[in-house]
C-alpha positions, 0 to 999 in steps of 0.5 A: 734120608737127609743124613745121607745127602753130603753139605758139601761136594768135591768138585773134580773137574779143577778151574786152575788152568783159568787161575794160572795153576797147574793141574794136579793128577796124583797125590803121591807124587810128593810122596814117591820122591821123599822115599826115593830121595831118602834112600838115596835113589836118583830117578834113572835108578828108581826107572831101571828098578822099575823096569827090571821089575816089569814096568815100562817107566822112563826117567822122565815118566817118573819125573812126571808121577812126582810132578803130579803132572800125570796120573797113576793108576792103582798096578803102577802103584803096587810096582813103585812100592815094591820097588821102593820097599814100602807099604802102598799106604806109606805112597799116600798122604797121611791124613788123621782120622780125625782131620775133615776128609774133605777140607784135607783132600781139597787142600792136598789137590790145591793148585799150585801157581807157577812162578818161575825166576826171573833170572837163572844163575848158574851156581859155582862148583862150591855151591853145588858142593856146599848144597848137596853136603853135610856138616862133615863137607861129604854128600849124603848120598854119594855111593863109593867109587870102585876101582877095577 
């Protein structure tokens, strides 16, 4: 009976509001916002997706799902991967079968430390234009504008 007992225990109750962290809720936040991010989806689009598909989410309720400042329970989860296109596994994590399960999951849940700047510069219209472009100089992103 010893083999069943686990060496180690993952502890779900996080210390990191004592260590200044922020307490992570999800792990498919990160996720969520790389598919919509490639497929060039703000996060009012990916919302009004949701909605149209039944549920009731908010830009800002997304914004908080790809924080990991919420949790996300397993319904939600099957809307956003239909609306995204994707598998419900592709919203998770990738993790080898050979990678230590736990050493992974307490890594994926580390909290992160908040370091806000200093100072905030505004950046130019040319920086914002240099930012968001491509070798070509033309955003990735940028849907064609129709003329009535």
């Amino acid at each position: 009976m010893d083999h069943l007992v686990p060496t180690e225990i993952l502890v779900t109750e996080d210390s990191c509001l004592r260590n200044g962290g922020i307490k992570l809720h999800n792990l498919v936040g990160p996720r969520i916002r790389r598919i919509r991010v490639q497929k060039c989806w703000s996060q009012d689009r990916l919302a009004e997706a949701l909605q149209r598909a039944g549920l009731d989410k908010s830009r800002v309720a997304i914004a908080r799902i790809e924080a990991q400042m919420v949790y996300v329970s397993d319904f939600q989860l099957l809307f956003i991967a239909r609306v995204l296109g994707v598998g419900l596994l592709d919203l998770y994590p990738t993790i080898g079968p050979e990678d230590d399960l736990y050493d992974t999951v307490t890594e994926l849940r580390r909290p992160r430390k908040y370091a806000a700047p200093n100072r905030r510069r505004r950046k130019t219209n040319r920086a914002k234009r240099r930012a968001g472009s491509t070798p070509n100089g033309r955003s990735q992103c940028r849907q064609p504008r129709l003329f009535a």
